[in-house]
C-alpha positions as CSV (number, residue, x, y, z in Angstrom):
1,X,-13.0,-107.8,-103.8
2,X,-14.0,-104.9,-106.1
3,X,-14.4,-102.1,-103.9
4,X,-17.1,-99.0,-104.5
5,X,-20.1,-100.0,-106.4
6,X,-22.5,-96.8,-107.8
7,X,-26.1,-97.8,-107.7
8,X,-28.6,-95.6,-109.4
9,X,-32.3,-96.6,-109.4
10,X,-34.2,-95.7,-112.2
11,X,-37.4,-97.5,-112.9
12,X,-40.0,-96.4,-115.8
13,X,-43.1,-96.2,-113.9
14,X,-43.1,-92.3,-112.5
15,X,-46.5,-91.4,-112.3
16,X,-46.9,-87.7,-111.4
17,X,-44.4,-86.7,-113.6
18,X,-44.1,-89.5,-116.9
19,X,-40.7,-90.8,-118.0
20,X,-39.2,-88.5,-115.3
21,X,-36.0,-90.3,-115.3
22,X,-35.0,-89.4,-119.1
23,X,-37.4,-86.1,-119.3
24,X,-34.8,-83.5,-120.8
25,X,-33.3,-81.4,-117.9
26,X,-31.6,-78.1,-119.5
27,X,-30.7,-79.6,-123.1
28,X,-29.9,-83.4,-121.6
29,X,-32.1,-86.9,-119.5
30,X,-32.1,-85.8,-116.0
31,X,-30.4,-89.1,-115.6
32,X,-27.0,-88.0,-117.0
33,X,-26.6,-85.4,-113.9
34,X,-26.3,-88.5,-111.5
35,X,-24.4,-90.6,-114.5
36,X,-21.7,-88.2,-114.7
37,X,-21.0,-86.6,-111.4
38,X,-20.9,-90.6,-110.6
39,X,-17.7,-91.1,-113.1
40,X,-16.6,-87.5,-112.2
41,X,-15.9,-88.4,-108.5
42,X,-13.0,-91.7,-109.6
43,X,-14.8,-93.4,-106.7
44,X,-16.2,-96.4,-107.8
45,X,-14.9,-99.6,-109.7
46,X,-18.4,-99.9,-111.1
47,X,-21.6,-96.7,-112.2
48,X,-24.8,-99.3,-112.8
49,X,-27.7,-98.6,-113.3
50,X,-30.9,-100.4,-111.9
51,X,-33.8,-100.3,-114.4
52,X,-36.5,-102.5,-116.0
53,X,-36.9,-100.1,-118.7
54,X,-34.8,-100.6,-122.1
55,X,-35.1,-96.8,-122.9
56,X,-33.5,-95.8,-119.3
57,X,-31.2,-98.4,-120.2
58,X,-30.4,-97.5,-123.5
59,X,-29.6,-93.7,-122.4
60,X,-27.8,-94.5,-119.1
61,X,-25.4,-96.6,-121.3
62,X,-24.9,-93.4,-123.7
63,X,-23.4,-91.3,-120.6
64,X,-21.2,-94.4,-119.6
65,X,-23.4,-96.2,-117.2
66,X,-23.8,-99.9,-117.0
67,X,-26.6,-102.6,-117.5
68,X,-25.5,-105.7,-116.7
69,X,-28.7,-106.8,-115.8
70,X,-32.3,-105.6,-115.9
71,X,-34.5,-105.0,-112.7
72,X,-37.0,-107.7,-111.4
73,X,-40.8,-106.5,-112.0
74,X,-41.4,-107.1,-108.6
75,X,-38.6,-104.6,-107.6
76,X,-40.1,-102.1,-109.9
77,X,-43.4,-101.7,-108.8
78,X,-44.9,-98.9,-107.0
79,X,-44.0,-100.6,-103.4
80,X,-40.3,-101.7,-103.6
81,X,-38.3,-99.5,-100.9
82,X,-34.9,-98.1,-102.2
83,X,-33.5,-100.9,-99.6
84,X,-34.7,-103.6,-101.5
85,X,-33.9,-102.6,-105.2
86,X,-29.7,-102.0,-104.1
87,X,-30.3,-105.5,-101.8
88,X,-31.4,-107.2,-105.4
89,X,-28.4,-105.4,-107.4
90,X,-26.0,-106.7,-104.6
91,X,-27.1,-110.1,-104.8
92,X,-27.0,-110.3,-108.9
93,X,-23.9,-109.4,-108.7
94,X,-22.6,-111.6,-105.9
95,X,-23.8,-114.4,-108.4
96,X,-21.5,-112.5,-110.6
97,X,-18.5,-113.1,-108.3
98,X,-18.4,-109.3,-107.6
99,X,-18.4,-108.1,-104.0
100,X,-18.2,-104.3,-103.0
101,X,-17.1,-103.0,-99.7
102,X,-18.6,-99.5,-100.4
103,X,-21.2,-98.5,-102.4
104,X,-23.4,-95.2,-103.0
105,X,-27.2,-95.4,-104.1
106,X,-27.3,-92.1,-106.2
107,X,-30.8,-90.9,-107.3
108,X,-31.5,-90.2,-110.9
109,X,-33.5,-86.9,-110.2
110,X,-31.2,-85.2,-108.8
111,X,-29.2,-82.7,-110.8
112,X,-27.6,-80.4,-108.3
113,X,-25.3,-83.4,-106.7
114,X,-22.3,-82.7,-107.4
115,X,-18.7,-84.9,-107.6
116,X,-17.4,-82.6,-104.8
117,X,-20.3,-83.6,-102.7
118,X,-20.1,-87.2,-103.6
119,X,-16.0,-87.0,-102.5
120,X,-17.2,-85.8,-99.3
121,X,-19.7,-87.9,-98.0
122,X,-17.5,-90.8,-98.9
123,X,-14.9,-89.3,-96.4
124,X,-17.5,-89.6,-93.8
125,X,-17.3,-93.8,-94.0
126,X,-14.4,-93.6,-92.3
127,X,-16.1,-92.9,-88.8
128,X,-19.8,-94.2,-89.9
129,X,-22.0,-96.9,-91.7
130,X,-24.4,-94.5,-93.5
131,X,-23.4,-90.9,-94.5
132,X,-26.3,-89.0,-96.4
133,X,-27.1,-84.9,-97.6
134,X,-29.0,-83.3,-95.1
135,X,-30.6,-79.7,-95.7
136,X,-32.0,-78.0,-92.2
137,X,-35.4,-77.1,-91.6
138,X,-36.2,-73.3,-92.6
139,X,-38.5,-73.0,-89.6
140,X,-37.8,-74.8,-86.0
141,X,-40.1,-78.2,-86.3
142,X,-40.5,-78.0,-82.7
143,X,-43.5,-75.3,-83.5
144,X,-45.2,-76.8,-86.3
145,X,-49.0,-76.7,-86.1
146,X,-51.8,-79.3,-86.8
147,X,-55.0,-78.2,-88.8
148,X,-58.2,-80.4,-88.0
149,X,-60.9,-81.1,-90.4
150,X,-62.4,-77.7,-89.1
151,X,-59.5,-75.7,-89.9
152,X,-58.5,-75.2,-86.0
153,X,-54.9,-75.1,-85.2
154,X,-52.9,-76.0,-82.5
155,X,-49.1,-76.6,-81.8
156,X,-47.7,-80.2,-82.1
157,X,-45.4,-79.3,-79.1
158,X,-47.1,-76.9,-77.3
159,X,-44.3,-76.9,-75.0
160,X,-42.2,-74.5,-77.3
161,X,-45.0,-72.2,-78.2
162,X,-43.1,-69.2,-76.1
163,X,-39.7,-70.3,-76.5
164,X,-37.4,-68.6,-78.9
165,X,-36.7,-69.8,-82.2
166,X,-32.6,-69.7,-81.4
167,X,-33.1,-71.3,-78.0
168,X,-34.5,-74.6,-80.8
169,X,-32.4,-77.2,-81.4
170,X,-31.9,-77.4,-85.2
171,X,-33.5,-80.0,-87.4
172,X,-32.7,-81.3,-90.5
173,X,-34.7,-83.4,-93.5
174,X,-33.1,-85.8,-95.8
175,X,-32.2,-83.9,-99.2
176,X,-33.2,-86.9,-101.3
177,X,-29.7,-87.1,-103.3
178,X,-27.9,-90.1,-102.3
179,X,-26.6,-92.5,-99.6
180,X,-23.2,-94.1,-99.0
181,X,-22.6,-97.2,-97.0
182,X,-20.6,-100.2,-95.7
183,X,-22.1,-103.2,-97.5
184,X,-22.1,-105.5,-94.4
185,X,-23.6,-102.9,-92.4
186,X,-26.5,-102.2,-94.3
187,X,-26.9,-106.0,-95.3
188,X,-26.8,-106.7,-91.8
189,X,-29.1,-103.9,-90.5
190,X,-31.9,-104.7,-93.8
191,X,-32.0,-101.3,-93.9
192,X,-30.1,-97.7,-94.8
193,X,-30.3,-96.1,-91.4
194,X,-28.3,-98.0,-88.8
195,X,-27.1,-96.5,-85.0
196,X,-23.4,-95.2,-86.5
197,X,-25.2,-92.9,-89.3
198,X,-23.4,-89.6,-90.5
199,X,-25.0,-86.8,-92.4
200,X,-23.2,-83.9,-95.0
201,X,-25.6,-80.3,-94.4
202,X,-26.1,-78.8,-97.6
203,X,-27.5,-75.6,-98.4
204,X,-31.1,-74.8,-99.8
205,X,-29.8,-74.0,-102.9
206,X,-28.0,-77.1,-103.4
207,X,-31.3,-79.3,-102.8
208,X,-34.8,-79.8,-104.8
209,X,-37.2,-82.2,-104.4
210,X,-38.7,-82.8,-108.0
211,X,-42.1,-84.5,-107.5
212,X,-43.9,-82.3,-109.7
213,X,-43.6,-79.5,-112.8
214,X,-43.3,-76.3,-110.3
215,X,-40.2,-79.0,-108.7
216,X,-38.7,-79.1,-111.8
217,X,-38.6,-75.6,-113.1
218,X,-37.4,-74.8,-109.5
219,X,-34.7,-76.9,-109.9
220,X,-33.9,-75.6,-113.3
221,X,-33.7,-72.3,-111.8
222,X,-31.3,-73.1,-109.1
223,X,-28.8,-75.3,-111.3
224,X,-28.6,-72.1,-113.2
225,X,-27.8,-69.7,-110.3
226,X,-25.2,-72.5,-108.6
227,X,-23.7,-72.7,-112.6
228,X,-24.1,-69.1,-113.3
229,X,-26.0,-69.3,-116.5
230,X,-29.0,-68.3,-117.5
């Protein structure tokens, strides 16, 4: 059995921001981030990547990634979940007589991961089945407001409206990154959140969402400050 398996998904059809997966990210494709702190870590027996586009392809094999097979159009629509594209990829290569006991879907947007990170989330499969980035919550969820159509407000939990922010419990949002897992746990569960999941906190700075061209110059600005360039 081969044992870690890299997964990154990277289809062609972003929509709010066009070719996002290869758009040029501080002199190289976003993409090569992923690609190299991937081969960076020595984790995995295998860096693929899962694309229906021969440009993505073409460039993920230029920073050492593999192809060795295109995604399914029906796996690349606007509709497949991230479950269902690494389910595909496992099966292709299962008809491939390759089997993975670990394996780590790694975004392709996602310049600020790091190998370090990677090498510490894979730690955490020791005790769970799913180990993910976290980032906390800058403001305790627990008093979040709702807006009506009328612009009125009122408190989700209007429970905590007088309690103190450090009497909160804290709350955390997935960072968007990457997730690690057990094969059979995941294959078993149909799903990348099972009862035995662990999370790694990272820092705000460590952690942008790109969905848009503000995102992107935002996380421009903070690979800069983390690298110390300008």
């Amino acid at each position: 059995m081969v044992k870690s398996l890299c997964i990154i998904p990277a289809r062609g059809g972003s929509k709010r921001i066009p070719r996002k997966n290869i758009k040029d990210f501080l002199g190289k494709p976003i993409i090569a981030y992923s690609i190299e702190a991937a081969i960076k870590s020595n984790l995995f027996d295998e860096v693929m990547v899962s694309t229906e586009d021969s440009e993505i392809a073409e460039i993920a094999k230029q920073y050492g990634a593999r192809i060795p097979f295109m995604r399914s159009k029906e796996k690349a629509n606007d509709f497949a979940t991230t479950y269902e594209v690494i389910e595909e990829v496992l099966d292709n290569y299962e008809k491939m007589d390759m089997n993975f006991e670990k394996a780590c879907c790694l975004y392709p947007c996602a310049p600020l991961i790091t190998f370090e990170k990677l090498q510490e989330a894979h730690d955490k499969l020791d005790s769970f089945d799913v180990a993910f980035p976290v980032v906390k919550y800058s403001f305790p969820i627990q008093r979040a407001l709702l807006k009506d159509k009328d612009g009125k407000v009122m408190f989700f939990q209007p429970e905590y409206e007088t309690t103190r922010s450090q009497d909160l419990k804290e709350s955390y949002h997935d960072a968007g990154q990457f997730y690690w897992f057990v094969v059979k746990k995941i294959i078993k569960n149909k799903g990348l959140f099972t009862n035995n999941t662990g999370v790694l906190v990272l820092s705000e700075l460590e952690v942008q969402d790109i969905d848009n061209t503000k995102d992107w110059k935002l996380a421009e600005l903070k690979y800069k400050l983390v690298h110390g360039f300008s």
